[in-house]
NUPARO-56138 format. One record per residue: residue in one letter; x, y, z of N, C-alpha, C in turn. Coordinates in steps of 0.1 Angstrom, whole numbers, padded with zeros to 4 digits, always signed. Atoms other than C-alpha are relative to their C-alpha. Example, Ala and Ser with C-alpha at 12.3 -4.5 7.8 and 13.67 -1.06 7.14 Angstrom:
A+0009-0012+0000+0123-0045+0078+0009+0012+0000/S-0009-0011+0000+0137-0011+0071-0008+0011+0008/
# end
This chain:
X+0008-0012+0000+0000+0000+0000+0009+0013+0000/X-0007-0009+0000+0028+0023+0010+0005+0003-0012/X-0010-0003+0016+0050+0017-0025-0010+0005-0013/X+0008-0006+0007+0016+0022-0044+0000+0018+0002/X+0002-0014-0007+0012+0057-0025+0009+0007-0002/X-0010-0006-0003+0045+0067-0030-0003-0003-0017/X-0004-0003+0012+0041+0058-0068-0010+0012-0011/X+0016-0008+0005+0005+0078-0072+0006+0014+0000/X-0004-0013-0003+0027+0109-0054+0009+0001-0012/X-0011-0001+0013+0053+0100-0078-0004+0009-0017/X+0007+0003+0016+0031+0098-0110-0004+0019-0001/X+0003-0014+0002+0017+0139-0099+0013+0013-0002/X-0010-0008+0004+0051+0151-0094+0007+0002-0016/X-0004-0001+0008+0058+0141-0121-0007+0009-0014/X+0012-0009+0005+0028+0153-0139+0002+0017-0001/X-0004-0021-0009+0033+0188-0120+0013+0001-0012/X-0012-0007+0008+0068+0190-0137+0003+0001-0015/X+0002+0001+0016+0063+0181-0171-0012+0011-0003/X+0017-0011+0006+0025+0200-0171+0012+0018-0001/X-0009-0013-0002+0051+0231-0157+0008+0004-0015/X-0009-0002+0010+0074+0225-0187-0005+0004-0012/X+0009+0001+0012+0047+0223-0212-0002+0017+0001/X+0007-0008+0002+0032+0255-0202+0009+0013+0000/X-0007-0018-0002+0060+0280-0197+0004+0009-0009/X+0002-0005+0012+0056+0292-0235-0010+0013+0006/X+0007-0006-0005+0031+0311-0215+0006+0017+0008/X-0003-0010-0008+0052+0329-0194+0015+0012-0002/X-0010-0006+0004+0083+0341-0214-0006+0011-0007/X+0005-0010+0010+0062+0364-0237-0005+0016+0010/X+0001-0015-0010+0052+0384-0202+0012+0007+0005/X-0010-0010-0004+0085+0397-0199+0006+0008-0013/X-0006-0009+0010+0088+0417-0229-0004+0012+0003/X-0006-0002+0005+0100+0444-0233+0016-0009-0001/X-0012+0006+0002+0130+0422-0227+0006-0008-0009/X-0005+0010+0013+0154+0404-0251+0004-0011+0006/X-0003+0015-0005+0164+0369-0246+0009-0001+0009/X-0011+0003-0008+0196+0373-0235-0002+0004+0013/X+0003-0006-0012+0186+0398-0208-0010-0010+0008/X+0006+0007-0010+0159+0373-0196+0006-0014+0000/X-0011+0013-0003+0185+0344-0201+0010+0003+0013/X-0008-0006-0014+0208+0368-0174-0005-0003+0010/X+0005-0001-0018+0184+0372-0149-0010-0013-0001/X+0004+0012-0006+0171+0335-0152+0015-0008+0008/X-0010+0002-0005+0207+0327-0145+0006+0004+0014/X-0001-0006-0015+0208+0348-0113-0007-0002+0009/X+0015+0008-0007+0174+0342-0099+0003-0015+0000/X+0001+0008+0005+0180+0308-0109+0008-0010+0017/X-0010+0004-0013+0210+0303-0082-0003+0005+0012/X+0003-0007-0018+0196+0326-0052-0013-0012+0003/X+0010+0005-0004+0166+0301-0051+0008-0016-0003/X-0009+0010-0005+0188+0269-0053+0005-0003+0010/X-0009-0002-0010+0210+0283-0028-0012-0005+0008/X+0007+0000-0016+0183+0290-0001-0009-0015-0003/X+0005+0017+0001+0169+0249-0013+0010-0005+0005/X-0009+0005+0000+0202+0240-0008+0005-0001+0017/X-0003-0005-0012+0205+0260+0024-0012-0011+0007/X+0010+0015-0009+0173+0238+0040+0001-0010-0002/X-0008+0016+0000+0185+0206+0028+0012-0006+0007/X-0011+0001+0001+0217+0213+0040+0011-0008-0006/X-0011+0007+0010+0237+0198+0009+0012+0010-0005/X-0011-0011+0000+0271+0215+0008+0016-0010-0001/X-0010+0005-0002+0293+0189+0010+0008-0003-0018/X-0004+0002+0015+0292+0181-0027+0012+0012-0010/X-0011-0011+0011+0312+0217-0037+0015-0002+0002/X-0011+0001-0001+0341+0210-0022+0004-0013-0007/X-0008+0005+0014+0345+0176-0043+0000+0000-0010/X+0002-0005+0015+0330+0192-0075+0020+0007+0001/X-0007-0011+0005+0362+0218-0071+0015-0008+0007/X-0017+0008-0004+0390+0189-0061+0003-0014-0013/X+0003+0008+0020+0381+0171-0099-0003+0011-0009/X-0004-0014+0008+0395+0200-0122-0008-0014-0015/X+0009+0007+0008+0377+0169-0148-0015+0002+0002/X+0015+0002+0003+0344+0171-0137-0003+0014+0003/X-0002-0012-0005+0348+0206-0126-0001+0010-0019/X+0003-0007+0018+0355+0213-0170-0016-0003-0003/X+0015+0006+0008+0322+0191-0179-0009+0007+0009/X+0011-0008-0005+0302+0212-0157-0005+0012-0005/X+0001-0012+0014+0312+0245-0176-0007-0006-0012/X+0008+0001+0012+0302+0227-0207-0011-0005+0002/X+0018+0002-0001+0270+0217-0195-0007+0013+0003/X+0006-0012-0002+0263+0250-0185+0002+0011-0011/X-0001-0007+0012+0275+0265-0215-0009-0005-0011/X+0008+0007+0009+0252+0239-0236-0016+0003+0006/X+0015-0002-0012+0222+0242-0210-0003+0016-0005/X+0002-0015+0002+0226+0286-0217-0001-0001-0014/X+0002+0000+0014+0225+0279-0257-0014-0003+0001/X+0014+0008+0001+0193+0257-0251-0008+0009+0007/X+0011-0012-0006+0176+0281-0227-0003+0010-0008/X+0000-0012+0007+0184+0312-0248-0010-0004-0011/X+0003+0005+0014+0176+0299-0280-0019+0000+0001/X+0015+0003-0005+0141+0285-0264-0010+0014-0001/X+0005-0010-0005+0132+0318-0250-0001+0012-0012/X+0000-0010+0018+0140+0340-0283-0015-0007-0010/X+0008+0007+0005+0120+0310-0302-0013+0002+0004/X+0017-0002-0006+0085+0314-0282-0002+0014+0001/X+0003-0013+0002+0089+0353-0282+0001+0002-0013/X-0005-0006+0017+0099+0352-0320-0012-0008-0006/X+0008+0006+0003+0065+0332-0328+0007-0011-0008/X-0010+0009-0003+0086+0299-0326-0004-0011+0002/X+0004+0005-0012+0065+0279-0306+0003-0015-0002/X+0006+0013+0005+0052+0251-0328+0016-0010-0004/X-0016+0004+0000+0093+0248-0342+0005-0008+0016/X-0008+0004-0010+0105+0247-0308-0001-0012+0010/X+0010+0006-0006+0078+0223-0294+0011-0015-0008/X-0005+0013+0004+0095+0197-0322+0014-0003+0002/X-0009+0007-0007+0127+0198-0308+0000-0005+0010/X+0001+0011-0010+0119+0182-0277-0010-0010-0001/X+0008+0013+0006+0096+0154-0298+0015-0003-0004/X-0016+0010+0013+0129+0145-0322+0008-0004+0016/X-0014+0002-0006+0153+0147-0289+0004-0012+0008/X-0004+0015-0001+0149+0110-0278+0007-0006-0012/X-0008+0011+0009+0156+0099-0315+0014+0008-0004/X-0017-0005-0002+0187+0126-0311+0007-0001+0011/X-0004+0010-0013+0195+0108-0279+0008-0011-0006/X-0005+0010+0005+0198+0077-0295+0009+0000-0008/X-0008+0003+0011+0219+0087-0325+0011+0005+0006/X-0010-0006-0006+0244+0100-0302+0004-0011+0013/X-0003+0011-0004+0246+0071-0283+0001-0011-0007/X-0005+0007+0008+0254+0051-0313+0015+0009-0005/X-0016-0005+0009+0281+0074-0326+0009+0006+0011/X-0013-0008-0011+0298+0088-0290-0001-0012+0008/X-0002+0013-0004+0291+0058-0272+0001-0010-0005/X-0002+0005+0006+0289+0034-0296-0008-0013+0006/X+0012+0011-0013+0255+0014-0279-0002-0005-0016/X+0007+0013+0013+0239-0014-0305-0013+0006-0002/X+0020-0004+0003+0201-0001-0317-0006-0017-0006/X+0010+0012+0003+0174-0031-0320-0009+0009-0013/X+0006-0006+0013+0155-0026-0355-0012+0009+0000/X+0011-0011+0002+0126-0011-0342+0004+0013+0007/X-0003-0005-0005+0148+0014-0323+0010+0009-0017/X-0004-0006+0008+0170+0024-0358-0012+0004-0014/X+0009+0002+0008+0138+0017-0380-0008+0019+0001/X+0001-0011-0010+0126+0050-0351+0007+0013-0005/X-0006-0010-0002+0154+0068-0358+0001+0007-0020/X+0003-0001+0008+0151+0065-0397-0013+0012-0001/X+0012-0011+0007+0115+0082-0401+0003+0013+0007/X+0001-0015-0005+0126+0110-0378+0008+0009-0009/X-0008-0008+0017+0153+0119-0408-0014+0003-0005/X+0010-0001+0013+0122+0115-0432-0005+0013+0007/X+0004-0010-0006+0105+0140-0407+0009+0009-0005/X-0009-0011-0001+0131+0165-0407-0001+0005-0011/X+0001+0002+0013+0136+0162-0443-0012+0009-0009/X+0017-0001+0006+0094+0165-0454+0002+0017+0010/X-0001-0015-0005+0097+0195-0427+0013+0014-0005/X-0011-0009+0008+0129+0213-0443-0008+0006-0013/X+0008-0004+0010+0111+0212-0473-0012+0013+0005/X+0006-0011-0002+0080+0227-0460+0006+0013+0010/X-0001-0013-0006+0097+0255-0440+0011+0010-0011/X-0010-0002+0013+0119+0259-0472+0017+0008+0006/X-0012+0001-0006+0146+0256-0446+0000-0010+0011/X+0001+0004-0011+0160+0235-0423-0005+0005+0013/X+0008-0001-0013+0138+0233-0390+0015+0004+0010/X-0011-0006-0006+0172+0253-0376-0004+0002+0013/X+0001-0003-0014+0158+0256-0340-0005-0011+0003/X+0001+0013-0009+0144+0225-0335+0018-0004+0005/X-0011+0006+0000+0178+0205-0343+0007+0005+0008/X-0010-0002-0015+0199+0232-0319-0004-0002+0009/X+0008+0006-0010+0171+0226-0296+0003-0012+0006/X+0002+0016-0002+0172+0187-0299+0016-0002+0002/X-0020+0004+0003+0213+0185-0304+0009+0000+0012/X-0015-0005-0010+0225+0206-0276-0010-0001+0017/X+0006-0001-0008+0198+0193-0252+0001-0016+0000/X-0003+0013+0003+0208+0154-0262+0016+0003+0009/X-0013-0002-0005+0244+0170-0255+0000+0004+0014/X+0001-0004-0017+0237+0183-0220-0006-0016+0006/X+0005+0006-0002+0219+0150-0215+0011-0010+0002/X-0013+0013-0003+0252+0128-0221+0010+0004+0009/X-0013-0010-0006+0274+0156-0203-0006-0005+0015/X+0005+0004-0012+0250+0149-0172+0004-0015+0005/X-0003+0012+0000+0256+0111-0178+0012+0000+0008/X-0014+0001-0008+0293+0114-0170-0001+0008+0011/X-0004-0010-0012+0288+0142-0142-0004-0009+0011/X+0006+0001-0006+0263+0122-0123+0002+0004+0013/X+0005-0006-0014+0252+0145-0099-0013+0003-0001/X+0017-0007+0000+0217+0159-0086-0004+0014-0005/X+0006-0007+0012+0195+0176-0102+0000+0021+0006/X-0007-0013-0009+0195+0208-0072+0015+0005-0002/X-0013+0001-0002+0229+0204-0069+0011+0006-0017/X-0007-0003+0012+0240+0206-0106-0001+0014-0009/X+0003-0012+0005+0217+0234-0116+0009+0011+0008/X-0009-0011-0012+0234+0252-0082+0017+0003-0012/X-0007+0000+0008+0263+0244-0101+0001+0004-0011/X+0001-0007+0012+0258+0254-0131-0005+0015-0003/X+0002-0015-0004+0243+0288-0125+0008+0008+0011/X-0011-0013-0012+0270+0301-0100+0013-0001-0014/X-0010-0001+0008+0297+0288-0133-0002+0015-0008/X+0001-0014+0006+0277+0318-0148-0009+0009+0006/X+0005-0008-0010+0264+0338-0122+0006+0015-0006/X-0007-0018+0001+0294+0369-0127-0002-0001-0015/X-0004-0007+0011+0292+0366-0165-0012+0005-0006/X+0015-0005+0006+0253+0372-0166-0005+0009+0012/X+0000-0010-0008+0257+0396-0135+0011+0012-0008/X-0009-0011+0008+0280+0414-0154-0010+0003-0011/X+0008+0002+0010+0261+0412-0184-0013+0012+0002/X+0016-0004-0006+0225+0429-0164+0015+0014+0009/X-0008-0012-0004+0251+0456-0149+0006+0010-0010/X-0001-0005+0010+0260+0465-0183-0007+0006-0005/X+0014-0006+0011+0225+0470-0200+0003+0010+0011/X+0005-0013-0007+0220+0491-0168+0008+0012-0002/X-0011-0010-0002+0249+0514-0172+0000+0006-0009/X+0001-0003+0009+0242+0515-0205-0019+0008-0007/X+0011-0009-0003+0204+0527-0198-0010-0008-0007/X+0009+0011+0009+0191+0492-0217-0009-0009+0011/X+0008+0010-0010+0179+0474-0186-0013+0000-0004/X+0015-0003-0001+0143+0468-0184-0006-0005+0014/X+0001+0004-0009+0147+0455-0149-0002+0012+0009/X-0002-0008-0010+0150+0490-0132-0012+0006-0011/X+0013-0009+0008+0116+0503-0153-0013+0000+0011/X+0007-0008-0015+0090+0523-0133-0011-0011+0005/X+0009+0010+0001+0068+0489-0137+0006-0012+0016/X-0005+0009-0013+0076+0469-0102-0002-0015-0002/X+0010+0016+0007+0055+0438-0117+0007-0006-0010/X-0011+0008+0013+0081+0432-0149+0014-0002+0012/X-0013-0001-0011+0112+0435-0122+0002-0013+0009/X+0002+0014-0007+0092+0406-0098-0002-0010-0014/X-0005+0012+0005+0087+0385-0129+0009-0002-0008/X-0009+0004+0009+0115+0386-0143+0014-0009+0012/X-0005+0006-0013+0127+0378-0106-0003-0014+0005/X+0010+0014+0006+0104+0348-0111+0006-0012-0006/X-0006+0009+0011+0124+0332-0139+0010-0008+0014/X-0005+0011-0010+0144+0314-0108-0008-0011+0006/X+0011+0010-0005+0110+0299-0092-0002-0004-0015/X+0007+0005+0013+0101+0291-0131+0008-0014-0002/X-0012+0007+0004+0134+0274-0134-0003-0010+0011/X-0002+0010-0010+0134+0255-0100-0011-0010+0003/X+0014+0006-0002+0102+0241-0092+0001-0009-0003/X+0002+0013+0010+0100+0220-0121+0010-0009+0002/X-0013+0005-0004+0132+0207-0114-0002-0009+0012/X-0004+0007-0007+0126+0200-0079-0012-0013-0001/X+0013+0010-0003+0090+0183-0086+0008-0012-0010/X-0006+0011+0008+0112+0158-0112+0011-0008+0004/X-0008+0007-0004+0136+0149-0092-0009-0008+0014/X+0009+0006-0009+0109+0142-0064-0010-0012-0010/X+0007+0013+0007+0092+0119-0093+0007-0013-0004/X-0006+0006+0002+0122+0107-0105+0006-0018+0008/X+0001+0012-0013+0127+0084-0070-0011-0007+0005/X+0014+0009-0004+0089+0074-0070-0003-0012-0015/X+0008+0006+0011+0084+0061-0102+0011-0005-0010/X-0007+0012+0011+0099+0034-0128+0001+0014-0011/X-0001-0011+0009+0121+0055-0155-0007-0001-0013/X+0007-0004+0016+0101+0040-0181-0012+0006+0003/X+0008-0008-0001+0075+0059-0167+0001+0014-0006/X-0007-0010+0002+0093+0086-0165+0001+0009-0017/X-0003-0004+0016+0103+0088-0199-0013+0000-0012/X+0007-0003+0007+0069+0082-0214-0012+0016+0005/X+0002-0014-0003+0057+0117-0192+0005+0007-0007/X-0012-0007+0001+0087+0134-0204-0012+0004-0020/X+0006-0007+0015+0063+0137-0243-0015+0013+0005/X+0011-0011-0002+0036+0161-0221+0004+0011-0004/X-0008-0015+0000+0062+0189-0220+0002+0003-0017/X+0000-0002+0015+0065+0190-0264-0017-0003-0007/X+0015-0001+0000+0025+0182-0262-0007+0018+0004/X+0004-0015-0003+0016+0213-0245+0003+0012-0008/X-0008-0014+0007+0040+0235-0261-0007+0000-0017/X+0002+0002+0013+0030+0222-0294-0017+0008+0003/X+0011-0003-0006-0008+0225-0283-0001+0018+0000/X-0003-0021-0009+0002+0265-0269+0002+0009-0019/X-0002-0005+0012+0015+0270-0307-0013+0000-0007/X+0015+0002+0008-0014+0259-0328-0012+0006+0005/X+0014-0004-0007-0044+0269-0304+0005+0014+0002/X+0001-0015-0005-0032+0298-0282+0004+0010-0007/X-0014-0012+0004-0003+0318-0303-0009-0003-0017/X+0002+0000+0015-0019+0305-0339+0010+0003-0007/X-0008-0001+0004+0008+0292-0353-0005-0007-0013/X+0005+0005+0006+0005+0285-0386+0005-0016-0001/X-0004+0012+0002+0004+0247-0396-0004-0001-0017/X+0004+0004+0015+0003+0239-0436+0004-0012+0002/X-0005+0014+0000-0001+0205-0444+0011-0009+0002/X-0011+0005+0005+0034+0197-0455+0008+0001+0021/X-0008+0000-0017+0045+0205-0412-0013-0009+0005/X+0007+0010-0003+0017+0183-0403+0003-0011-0003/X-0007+0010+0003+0029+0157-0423+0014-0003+0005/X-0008+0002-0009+0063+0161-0406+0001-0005+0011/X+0004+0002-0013+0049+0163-0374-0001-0016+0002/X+0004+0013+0000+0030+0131-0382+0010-0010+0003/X-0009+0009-0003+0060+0113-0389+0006-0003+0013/X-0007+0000-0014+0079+0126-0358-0010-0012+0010/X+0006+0008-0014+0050+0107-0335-0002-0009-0007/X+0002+0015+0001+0050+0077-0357+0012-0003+0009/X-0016+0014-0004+0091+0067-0347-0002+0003+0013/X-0001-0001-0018+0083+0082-0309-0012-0014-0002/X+0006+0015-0003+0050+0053-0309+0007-0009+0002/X-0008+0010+0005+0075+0031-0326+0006-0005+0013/X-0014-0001-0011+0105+0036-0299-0007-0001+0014/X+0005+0006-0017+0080+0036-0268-0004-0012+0000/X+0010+0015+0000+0061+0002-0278+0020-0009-0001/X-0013+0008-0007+0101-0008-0281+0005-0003+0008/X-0007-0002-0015+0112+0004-0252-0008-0008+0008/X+0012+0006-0011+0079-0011-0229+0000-0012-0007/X-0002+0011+0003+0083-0047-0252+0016-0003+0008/X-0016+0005-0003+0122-0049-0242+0001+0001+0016/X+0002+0001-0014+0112-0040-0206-0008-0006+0007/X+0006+0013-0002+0088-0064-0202+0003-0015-0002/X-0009+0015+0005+0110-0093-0218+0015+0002+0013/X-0009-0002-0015+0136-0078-0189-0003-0008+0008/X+0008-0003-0016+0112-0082-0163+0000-0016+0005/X+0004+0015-0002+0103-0117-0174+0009-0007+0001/X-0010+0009-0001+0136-0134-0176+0007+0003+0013/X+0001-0002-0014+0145-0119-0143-0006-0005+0007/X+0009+0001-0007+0117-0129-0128+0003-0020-0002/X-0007+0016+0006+0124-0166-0149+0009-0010+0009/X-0011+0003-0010+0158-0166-0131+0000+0001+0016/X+0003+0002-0017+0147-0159-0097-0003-0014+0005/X+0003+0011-0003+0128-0185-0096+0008-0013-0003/X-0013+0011+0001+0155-0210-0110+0009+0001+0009/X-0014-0002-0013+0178-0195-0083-0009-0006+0010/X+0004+0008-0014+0151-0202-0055+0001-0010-0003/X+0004+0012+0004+0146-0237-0069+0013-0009+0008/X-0012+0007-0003+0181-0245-0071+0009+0001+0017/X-0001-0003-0016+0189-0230-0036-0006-0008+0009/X+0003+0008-0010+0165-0253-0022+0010-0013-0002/X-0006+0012+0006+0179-0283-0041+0015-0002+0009/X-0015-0002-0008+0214-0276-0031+0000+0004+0012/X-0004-0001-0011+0212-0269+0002-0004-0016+0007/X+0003+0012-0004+0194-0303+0007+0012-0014-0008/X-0009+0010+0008+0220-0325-0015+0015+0005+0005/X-0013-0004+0000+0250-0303-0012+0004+0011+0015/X+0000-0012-0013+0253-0288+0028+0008+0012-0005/X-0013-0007+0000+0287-0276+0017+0000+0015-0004/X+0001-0008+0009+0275-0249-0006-0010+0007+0005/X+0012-0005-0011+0254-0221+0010-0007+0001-0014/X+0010-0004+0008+0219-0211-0009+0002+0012-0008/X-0004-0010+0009+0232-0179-0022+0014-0001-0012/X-0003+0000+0012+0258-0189-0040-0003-0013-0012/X+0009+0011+0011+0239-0217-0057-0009+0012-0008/X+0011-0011+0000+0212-0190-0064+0007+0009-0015/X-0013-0003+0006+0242-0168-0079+0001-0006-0013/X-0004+0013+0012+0252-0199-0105-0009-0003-0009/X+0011+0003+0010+0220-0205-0117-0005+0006-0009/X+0008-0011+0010+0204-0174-0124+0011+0005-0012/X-0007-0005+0013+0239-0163-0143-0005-0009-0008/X+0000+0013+0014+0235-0199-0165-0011+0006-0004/X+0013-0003+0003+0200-0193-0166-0003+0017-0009/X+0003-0013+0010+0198-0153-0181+0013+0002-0002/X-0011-0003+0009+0231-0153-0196+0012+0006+0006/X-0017-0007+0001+0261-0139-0176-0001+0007+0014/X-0004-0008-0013+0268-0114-0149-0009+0011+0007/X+0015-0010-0004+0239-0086-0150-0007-0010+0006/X+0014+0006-0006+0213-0111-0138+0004-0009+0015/X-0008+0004-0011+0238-0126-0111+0001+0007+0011/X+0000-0009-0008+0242-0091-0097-0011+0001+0001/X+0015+0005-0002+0207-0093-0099-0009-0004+0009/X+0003+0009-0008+0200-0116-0076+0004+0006+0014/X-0006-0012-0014+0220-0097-0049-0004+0013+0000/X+0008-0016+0000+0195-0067-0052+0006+0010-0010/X-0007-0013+0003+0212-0049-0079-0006-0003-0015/X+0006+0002+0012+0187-0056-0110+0008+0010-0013/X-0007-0006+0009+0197-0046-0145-0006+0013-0001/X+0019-0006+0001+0169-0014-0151-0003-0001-0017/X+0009+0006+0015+0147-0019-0181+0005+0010-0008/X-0001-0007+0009+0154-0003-0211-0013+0011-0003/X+0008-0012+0000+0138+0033-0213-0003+0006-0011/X+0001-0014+0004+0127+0057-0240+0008+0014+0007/X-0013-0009-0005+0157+0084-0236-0006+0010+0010/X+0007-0011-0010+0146+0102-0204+0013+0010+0000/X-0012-0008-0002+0161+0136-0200+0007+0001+0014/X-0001-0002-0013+0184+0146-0174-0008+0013+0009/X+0000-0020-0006+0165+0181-0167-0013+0001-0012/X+0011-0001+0010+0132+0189-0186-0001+0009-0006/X-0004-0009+0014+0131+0212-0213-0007+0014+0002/X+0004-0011-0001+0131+0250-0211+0000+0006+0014/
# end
């Protein structure tokens, strides 16, 4: 009853953070007069004062001092926060630049630009219906270039350098508070500098007689964190292939916000793109949820050949305790060393549709 309870809270947080993601197309267009950059500064500064004081009630602190004694993971931070500030900006121009519907399909494509980046930087194997996936999303791109009579140039930096922050997190593994903390103090003085400049220069729009543009643009820190913290609160309730099939609300909405609210236009030939795009995502989740249910079952296969044999062997063989009979089996039995460690509570996890590290925008 408890692990249900905790998966139901899970399932809203998660909800909450994705719904959040989806809708904040909503809320960048209330801070104009400003230009991207300037509301890219002061999401950067806001961003870390409201971290901090999360940081401060959790009391997690111990982490900075071994970020800054690994001059390695100490570089891959900078470039995540240099890749993370391209993807923000970009976003935030894109939904003020009537964008929406564009920007919506970079985070549809950025699972099958997940994957192709984990064939060519890692060098992972794709199953047919997983490259088959990654095929029509070219066709997509392709049928959509045509109709925009250019490449969809903000999806792909969208999808590219938000795949790229996604593998950069891989190697960092740290938390999700923790990293953004990090990553907005790497650029704290150069986007405090930056918002010190316009003012000096008489461009601010933060110091304008309007008190209400000043708080939300003071905002963009709670806009940023929230979502963040409700996904890492989902993230520990709930199975990541869950996870990962949530993770399409946030390019739902947005898309949704383009066409309905903003009236973006759609001509057939981007509908037909579109189209494609959610055939190879169906494709790649009915993959992902077949290969994690054929997980589950040969695990579950091998347990039970480990309990079996564990009884057997303790009754024939004293010598030999039940766990490492158990051990022996299940490896012969599912093939090797993953299902071994297995057995000793350390399961393999199911194969996911590419969940991000950090939800989009």
């Amino acid at each position: 009853m408890k692990a249900q309870t905790e998966q139901r809270t899970g399932l809203l947080y998660g909800f909450g953070a994705y719904g959040m993601w989806g809708l904040v197309p909503l809320f960048w267009p209330l801070l104009k007069p400003s230009g991207a950059i300037e509301i890219l500064a002061h999401r950067m500064v806001w961003s870390l004062a409201v971290v901090g004081v999360a940081l401060l009630a959790m009391r997690r602190w111990g982490w900075i001092r071994e970020l800054l004694r690994q001059p390695r993971k100490l570089a891959l931070t900078t470039l995540a926060a240099s890749v993370i500030s391209v993807n923000w900006g970009l976003y935030i121009w894109a939904v003020n630049n009537g964008a929406v519907v564009e920007a919506s399909l970079g985070y549809f494509i950025n699972p099958l630009v997940t994957i192709a980046i984990g064939v060519l930087v890692l060098g992972e194997r794709l199953r047919r219906a997983q490259w088959a996936a990654v095929g029509i999303g070219v066709a997509a791109v392709l049928v959509l270039a045509i109709g925009y009579g250019r490449p969809p140039w903000i999806s792909l930096v969208l999808a590219f350098s938000f795949a790229a922050y996604g593998l950069i997190k891989k190697k960092l593994n740290m938390g999700g508070v923790e990293s953004l903390a990090a990553e907005t103090a790497l650029l704290f003085l150069p986007a405090l500098g930056y918002l010190l400049r316009l003012g000096a220069q008489g461009r601010s729009t933060f110091a304008l007689d309007d008190p209400g543009h000043s708080w939300l643009l003071a905002a963009t820190g709670l806009v940023t964190a929230i979502p963040l913290i409700c996904f890492g609160a989902a993230a520990i309730r709930v199975p990541l292939s869950t996870l990962g099939l949530l993770q399409y609300l946030a390019p739902v909405f947005q898309f949704g916000l383009g066409v309905v609210y903003f009236h973006e236009a759609m001509p057939p030939e981007r509908w037909a793109g579109f189209s494609l795009v959610w055939v190879a995502l169906a494709l790649l989740t009915w993959d992902a949820l077949r290969t994690a249910r054929r997980s589950r079952a040969r695990l579950a296969e091998a347990g039970a050949s480990a309990a079996t044999a564990a009884t057997t062997t303790a009754a024939t063989a004293p010598a030999t305790t039940a766990s490492e009979a158990a051990v022996a089996v299940a490896a012969e039995v599912a093939g090797g060393a993953e299902v071994a460690g297995a057995v000793h509570g350390a399961p393999e996890p199911p194969p996911t549709v590419a969940t991000p590290a950090r939800g989009p925008a």
